[in-house]
C-alpha positions as CSV (number, residue, x, y, z in Angstrom):
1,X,-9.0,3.7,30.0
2,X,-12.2,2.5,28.9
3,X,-15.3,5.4,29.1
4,X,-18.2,5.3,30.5
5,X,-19.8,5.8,27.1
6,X,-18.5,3.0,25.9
7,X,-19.6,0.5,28.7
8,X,-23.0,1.7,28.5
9,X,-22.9,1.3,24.1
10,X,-21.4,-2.2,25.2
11,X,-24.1,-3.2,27.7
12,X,-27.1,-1.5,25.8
13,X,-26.0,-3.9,23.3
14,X,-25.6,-6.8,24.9
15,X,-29.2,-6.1,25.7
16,X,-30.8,-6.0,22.8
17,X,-28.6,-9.0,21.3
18,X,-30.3,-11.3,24.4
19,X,-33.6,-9.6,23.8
20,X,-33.0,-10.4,20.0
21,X,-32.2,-14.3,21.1
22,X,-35.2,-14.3,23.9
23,X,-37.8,-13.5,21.1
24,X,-36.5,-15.8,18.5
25,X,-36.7,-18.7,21.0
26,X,-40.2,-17.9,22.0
27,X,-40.7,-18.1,18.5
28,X,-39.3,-21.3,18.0
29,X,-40.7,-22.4,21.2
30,X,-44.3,-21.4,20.1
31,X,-44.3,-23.3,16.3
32,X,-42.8,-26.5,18.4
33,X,-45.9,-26.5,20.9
34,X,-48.2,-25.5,17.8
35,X,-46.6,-28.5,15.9
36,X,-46.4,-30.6,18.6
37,X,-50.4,-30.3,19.1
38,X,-51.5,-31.0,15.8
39,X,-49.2,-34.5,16.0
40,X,-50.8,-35.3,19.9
41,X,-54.4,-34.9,17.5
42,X,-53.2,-36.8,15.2
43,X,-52.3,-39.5,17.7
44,X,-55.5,-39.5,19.5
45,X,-57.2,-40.2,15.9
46,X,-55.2,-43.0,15.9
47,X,-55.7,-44.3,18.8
48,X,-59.7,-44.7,18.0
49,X,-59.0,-46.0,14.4
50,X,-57.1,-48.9,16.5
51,X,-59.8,-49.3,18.8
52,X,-62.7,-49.0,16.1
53,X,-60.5,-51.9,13.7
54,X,-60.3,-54.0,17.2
55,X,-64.4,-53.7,17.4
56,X,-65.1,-54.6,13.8
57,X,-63.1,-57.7,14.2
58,X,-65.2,-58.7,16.9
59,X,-68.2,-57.7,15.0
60,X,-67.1,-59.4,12.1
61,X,-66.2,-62.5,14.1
62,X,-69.6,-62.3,16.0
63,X,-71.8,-62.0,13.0
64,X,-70.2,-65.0,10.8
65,X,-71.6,-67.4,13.1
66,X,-75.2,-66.2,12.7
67,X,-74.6,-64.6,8.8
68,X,-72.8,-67.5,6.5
69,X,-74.1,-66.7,3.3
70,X,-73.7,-62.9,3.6
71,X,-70.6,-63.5,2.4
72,X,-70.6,-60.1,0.7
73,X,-71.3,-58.3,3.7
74,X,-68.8,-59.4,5.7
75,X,-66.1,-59.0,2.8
76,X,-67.1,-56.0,2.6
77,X,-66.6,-54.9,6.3
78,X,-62.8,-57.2,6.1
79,X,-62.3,-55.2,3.0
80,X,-63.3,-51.7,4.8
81,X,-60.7,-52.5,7.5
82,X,-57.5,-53.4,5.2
83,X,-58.2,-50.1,3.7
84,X,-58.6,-48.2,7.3
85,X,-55.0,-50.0,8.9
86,X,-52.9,-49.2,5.3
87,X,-54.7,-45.4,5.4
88,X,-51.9,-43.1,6.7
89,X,-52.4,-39.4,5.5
90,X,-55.3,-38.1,6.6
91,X,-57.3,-37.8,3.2
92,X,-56.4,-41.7,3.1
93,X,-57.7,-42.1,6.2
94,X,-60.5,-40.0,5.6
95,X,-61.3,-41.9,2.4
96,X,-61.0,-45.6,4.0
97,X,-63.6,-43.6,6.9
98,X,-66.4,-43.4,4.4
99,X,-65.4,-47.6,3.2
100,X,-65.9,-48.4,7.0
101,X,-69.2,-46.2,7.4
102,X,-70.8,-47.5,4.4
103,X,-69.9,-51.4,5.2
104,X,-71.4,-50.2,8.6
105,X,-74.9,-49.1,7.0
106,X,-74.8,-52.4,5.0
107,X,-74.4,-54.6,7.7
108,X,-77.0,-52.9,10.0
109,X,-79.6,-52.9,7.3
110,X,-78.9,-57.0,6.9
111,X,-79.1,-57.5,10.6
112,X,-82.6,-56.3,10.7
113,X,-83.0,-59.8,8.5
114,X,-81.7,-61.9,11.1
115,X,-83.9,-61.8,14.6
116,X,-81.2,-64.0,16.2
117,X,-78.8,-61.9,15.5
118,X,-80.5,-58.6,16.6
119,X,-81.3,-60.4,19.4
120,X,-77.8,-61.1,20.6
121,X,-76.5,-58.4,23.0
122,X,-73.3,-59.1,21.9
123,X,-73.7,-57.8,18.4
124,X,-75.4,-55.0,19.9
125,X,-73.4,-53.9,22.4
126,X,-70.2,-53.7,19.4
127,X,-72.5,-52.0,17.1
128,X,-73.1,-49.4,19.9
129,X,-69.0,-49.3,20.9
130,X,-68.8,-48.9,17.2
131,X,-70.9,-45.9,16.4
132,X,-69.7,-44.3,19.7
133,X,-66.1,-44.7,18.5
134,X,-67.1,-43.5,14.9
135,X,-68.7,-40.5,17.2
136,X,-65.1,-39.5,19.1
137,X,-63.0,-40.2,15.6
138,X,-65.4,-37.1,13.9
139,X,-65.0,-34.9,16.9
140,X,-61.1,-35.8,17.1
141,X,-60.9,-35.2,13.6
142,X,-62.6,-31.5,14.2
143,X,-60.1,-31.1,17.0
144,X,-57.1,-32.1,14.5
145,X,-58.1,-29.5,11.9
146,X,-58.3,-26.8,14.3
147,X,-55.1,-27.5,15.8
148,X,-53.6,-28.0,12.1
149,X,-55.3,-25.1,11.0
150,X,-53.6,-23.3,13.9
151,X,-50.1,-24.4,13.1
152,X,-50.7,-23.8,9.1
153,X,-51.8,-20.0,9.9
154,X,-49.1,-19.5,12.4
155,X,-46.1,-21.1,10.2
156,X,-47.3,-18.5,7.3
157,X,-48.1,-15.4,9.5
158,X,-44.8,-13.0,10.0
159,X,-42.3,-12.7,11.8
160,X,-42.7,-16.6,12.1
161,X,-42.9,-17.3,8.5
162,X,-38.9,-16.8,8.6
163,X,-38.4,-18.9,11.5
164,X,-40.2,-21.5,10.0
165,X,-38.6,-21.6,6.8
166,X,-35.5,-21.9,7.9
167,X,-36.2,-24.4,10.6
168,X,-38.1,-26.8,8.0
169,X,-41.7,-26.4,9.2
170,X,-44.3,-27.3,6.4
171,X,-48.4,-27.1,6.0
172,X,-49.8,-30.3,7.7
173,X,-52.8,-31.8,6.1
174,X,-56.7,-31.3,7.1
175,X,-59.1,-33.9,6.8
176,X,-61.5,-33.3,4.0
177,X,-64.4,-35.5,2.8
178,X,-64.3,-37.4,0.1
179,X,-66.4,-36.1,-2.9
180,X,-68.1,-39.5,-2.0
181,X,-68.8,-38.7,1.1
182,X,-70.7,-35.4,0.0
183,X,-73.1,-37.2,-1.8
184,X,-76.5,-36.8,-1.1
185,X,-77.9,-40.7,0.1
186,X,-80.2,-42.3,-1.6
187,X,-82.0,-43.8,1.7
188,X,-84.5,-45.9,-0.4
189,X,-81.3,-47.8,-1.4
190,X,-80.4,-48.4,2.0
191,X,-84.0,-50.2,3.0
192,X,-84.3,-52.3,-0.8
């Protein structure tokens, strides 16, 4: 016959083996959703890189009517895109950012040379979409970091550090500028 005893050693067991389980799962749970955010941030980025490629085209589109030998200009801004749709990591994409920002300042400081073209609400109205989508991308790039920098801190912190390690979870990457990008700029340039 079985003792009481050894029902309760059996039970008290089985306790602390599904307590054991529970937590791991929470863990596992928890790094998912942690994980899981940072991508949904990455995707939202995305999304506005689309939409901001979609409104230079248009610009680009709109202003060779008015601008046919600047040429340079527009190249510039084609070239500014290629980079921005081949960028994937986000220091790529960070880095084809500043191309696309300083294509921008180019073509707004050559615009002021055409009156006809300033004129046309067109062009301003996808200048404006433009810089408001520039706008979002920085604060959804803000967003991302935090998120990543929440995932990276928990994926290193203990007890999760063995979770993750076994279950393949790995640093994702922050958005930094470029060293370019830190530059101090030379505004005199930007009106010769």
């Amino acid at each position: 016959m079985v003792s009481v005893t050894t029902i309760v050693a059996v039970f008290v067991v089985l306790v602390v083996l599904a307590l054991i389980v529970g937590y791991i799962v929470s863990l596992y749970n928890q790094l998912v959703s942690l994980h899981r955010r940072v991508d949904q941030a990455k995707q939202n980025i995305d999304v506005l890189l689309k939409q901001r490629q979609d409104e230079l085209s248009k610009l680009v589109d709109a202003a060779s009517e008015f601008m046919d030998h600047e040429e340079e200009v527009l190249t510039e801004i084609a070239h500014a895109r290629e980079q921005a749709q081949k960028a994937e990591t986000p220091r790529e994409q960070a880095d084809a950012d500043q191309l696309v920002r300083s294509a921008m300042a180019n073509f707004r400081a050559r615009v002021e040379e055409y009156p006809e073209l300033k004129s046309q609400g067109n062009m301003m109205q996808l200048q404006e979409r433009i810089t408001d989508i520039e706008s979002q991308i920085s604060d959804r790039r803000e967003f991302y970091n935090e998120a990543a920098t929440r995932y990276n801190t928990r994926i290193a912190q203990f007890p999760y550090v063995i979770l993750a390690r076994q279950m393949g979870f790995q640093d994702k990457e922050l958005f930094r500028a470029s060293e370019r990008a830190k530059e101090d700029v030379d505004i005199g340039a930007a009106f010769a």
